[in-house]
N, CA, C and O atoms as a Tinker XYZ file with bonds, in Angstrom:
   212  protein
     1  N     87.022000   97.429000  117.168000    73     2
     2  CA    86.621000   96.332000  116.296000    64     1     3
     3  C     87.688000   95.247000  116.361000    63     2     4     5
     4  O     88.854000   95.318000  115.971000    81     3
     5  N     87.252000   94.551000  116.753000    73     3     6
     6  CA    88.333000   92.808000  116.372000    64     5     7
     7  C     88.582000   92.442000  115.318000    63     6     8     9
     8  O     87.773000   92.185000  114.427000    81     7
     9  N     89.781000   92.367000  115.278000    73     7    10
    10  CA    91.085000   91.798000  113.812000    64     9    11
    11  C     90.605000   90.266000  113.603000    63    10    12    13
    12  O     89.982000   89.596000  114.427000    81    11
    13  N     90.986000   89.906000  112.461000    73    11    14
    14  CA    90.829000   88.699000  112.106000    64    13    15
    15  C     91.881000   88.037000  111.454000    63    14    16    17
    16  O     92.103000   88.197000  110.254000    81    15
    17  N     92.662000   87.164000  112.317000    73    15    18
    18  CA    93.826000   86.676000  112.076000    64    17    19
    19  C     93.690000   85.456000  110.874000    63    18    20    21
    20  O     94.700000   84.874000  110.477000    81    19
    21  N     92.419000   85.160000  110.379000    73    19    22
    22  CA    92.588000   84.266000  109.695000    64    21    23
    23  C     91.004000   83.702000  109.144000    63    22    24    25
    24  O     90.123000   83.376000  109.939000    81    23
    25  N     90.882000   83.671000  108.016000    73    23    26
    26  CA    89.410000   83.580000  107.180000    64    25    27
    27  C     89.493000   82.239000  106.566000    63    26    28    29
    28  O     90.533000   81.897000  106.002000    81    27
    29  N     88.310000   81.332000  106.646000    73    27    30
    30  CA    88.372000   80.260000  105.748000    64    29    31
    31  C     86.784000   80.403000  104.803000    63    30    32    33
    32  O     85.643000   80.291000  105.250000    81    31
    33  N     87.158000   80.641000  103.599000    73    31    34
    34  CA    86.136000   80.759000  102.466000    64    33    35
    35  C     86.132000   79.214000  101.992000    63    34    36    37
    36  O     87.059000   78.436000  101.765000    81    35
    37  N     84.428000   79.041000  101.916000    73    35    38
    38  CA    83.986000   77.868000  100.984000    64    37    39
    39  C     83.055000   78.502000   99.623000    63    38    40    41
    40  O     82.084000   79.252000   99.717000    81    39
    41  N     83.660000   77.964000   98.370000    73    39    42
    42  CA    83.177000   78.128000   97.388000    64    41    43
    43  C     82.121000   77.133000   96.917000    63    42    44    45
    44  O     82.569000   76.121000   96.377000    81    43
    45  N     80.822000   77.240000   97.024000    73    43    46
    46  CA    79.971000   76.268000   96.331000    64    45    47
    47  C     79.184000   76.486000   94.954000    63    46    48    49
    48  O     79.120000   77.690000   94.706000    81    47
    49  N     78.538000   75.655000   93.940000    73    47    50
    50  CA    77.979000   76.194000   93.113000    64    49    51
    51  C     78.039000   75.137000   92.077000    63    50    52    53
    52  O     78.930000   74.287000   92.102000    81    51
    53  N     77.036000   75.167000   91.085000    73    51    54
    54  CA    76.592000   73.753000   89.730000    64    53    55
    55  C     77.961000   73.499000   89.456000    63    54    56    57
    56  O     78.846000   74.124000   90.040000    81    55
    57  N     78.225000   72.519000   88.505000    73    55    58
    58  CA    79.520000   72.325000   88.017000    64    57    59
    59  C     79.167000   73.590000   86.174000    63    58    60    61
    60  O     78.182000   73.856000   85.485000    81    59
    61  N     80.809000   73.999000   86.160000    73    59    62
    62  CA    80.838000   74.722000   85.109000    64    61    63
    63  C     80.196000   76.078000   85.570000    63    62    64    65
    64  O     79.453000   76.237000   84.602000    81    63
    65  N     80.067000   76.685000   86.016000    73    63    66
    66  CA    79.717000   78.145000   86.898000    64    65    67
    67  C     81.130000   79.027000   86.411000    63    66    68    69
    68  O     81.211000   79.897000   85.544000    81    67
    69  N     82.316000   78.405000   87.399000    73    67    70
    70  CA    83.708000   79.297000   87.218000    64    69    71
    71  C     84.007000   79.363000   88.546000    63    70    72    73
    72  O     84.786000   80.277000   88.815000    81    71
    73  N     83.634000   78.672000   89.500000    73    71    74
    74  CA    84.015000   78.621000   90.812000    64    73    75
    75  C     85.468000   78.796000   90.697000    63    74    76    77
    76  O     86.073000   79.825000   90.998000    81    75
    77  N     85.991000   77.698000   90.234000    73    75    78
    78  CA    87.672000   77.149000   90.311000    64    77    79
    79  C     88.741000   78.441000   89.749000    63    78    80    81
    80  O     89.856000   78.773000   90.151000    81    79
    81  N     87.870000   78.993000   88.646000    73    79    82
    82  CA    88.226000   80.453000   88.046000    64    81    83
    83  C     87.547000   81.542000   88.933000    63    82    84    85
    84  O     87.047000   82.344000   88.143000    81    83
    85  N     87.415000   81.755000   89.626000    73    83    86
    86  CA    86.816000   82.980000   90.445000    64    85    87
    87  C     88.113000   82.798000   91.721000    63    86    88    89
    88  O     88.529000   83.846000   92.215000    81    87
    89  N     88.586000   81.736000   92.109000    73    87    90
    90  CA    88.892000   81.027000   93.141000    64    89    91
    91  C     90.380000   81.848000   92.711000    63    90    92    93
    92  O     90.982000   82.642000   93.434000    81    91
    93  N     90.676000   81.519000   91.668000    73    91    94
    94  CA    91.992000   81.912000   91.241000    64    93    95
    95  C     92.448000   83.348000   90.863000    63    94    96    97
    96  O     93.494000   83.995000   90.895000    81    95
    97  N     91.257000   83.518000   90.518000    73    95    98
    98  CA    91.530000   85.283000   90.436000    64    97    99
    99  C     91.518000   86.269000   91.875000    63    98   100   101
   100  O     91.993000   87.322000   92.301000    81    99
   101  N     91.012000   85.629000   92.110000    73    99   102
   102  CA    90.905000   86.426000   93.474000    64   101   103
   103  C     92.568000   86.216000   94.415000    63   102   104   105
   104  O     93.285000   87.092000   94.898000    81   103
   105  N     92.769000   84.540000   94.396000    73   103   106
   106  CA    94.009000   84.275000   94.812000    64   105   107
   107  C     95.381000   85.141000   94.202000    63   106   108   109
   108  O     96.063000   86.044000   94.686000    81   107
   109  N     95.420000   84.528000   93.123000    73   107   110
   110  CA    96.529000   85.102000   92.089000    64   109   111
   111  C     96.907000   86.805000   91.313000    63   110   112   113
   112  O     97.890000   87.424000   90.906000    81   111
   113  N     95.077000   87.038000   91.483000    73   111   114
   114  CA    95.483000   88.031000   90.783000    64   113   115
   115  C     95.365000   87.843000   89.134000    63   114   116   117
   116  O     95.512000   88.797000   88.371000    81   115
   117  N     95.082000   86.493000   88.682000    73   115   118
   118  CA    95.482000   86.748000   87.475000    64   117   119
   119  C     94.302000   85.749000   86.520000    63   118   120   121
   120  O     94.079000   84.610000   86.928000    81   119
   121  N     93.705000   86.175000   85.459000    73   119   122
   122  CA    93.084000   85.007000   85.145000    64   121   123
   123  C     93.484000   83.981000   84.472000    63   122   124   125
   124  O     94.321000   84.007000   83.569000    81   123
   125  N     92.666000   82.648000   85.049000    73   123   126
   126  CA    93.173000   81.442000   84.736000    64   125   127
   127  C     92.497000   81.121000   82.948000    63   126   128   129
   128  O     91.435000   81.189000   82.328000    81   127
   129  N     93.672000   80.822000   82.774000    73   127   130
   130  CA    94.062000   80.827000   81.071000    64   129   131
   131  C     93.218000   80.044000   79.943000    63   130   132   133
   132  O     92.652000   80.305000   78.882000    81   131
   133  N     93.426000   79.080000   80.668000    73   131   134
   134  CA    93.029000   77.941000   79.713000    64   133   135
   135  C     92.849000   76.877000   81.126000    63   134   136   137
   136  O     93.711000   76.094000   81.527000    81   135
   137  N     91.160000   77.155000   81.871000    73   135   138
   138  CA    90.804000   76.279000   82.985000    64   137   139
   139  C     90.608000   74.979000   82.485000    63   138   140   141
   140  O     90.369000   74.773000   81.295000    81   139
   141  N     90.720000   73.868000   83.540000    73   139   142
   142  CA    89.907000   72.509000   83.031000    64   141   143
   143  C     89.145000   72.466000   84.035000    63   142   144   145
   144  O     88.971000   73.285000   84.937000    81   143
   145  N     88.528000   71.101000   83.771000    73   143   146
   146  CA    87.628000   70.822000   84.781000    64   145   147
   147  C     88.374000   70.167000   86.154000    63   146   148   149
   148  O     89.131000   69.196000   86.142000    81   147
   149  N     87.856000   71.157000   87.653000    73   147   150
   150  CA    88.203000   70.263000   88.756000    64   149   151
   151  C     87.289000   69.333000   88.882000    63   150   152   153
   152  O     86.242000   69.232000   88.242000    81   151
   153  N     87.779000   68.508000   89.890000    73   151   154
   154  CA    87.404000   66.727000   89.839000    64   153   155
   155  C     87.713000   67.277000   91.545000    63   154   156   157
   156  O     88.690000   67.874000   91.997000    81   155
   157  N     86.348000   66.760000   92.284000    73   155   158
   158  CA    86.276000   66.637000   93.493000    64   157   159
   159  C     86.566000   68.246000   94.355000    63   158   160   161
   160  O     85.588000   68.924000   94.669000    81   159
   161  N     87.841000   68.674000   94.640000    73   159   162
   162  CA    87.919000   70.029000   95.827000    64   161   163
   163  C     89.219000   71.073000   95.133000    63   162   164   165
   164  O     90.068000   70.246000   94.799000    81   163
   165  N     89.505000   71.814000   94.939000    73   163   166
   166  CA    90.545000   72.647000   94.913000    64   165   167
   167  C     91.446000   73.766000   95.510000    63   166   168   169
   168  O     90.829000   74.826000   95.611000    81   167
   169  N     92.331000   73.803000   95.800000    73   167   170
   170  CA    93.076000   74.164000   97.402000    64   169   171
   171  C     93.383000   75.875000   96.691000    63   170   172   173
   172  O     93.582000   76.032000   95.486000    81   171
   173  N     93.374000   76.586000   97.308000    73   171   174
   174  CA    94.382000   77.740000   96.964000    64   173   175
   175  C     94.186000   78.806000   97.914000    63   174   176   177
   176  O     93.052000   79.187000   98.205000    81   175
   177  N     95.492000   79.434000   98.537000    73   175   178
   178  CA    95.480000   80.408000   99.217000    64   177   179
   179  C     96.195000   81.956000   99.330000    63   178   180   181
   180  O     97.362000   81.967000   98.937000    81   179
   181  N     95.835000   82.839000   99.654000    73   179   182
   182  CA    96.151000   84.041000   99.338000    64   181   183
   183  C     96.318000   84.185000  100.934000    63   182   184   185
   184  O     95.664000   83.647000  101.827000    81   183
   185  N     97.526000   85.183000  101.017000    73   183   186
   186  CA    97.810000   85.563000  102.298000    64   185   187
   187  C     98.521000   87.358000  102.200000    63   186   188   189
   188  O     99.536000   87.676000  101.581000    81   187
   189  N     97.745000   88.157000  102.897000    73   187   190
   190  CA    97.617000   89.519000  103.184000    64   189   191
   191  C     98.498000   90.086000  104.291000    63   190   192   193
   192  O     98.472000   89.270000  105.212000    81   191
   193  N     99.011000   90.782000  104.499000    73   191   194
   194  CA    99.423000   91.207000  106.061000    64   193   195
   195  C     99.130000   92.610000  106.221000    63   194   196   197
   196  O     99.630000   93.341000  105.367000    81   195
   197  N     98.331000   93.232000  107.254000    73   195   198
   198  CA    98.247000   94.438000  107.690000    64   197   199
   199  C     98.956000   94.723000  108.525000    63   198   200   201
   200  O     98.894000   94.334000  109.691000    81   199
   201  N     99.916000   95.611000  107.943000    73   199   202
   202  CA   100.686000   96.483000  109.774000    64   201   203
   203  C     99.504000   97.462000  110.437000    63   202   204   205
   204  O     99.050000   98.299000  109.657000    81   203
   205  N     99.097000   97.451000  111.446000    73   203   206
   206  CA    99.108000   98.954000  112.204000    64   205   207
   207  C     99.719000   99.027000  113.252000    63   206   208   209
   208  O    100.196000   98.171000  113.998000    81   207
   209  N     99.676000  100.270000  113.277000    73   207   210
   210  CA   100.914000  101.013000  114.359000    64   209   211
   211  C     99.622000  101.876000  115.468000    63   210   212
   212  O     99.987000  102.561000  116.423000    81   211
């Protein structure tokens, strides 16, 4: 099976859904507290590393 050195996810969906909060939990780990509203795109990235031997 072929590795995948690198994933780009697009989040779409109505405004007020929880995109921007789904976005962050998944990134961080942690939920976002007290969200506001994004305005236009929002960046965030999570980075993994698998060893195999």
């Amino acid at each position: 099976m072929a590795s995948l050195d690198r994933v780009k996810v697009l989040v779409l969906g109505d405004s007020g859904v929880g995109k921007s909060s789904l976005v962050h939990l998944l990134c961080q780990n942690q939920v976002l507290g007290n969200p506001s509203w994004t305005v236009g795109c929002s960046v965030d990235v999570r980075v993994l590393f698998s060893y195999t031997t």
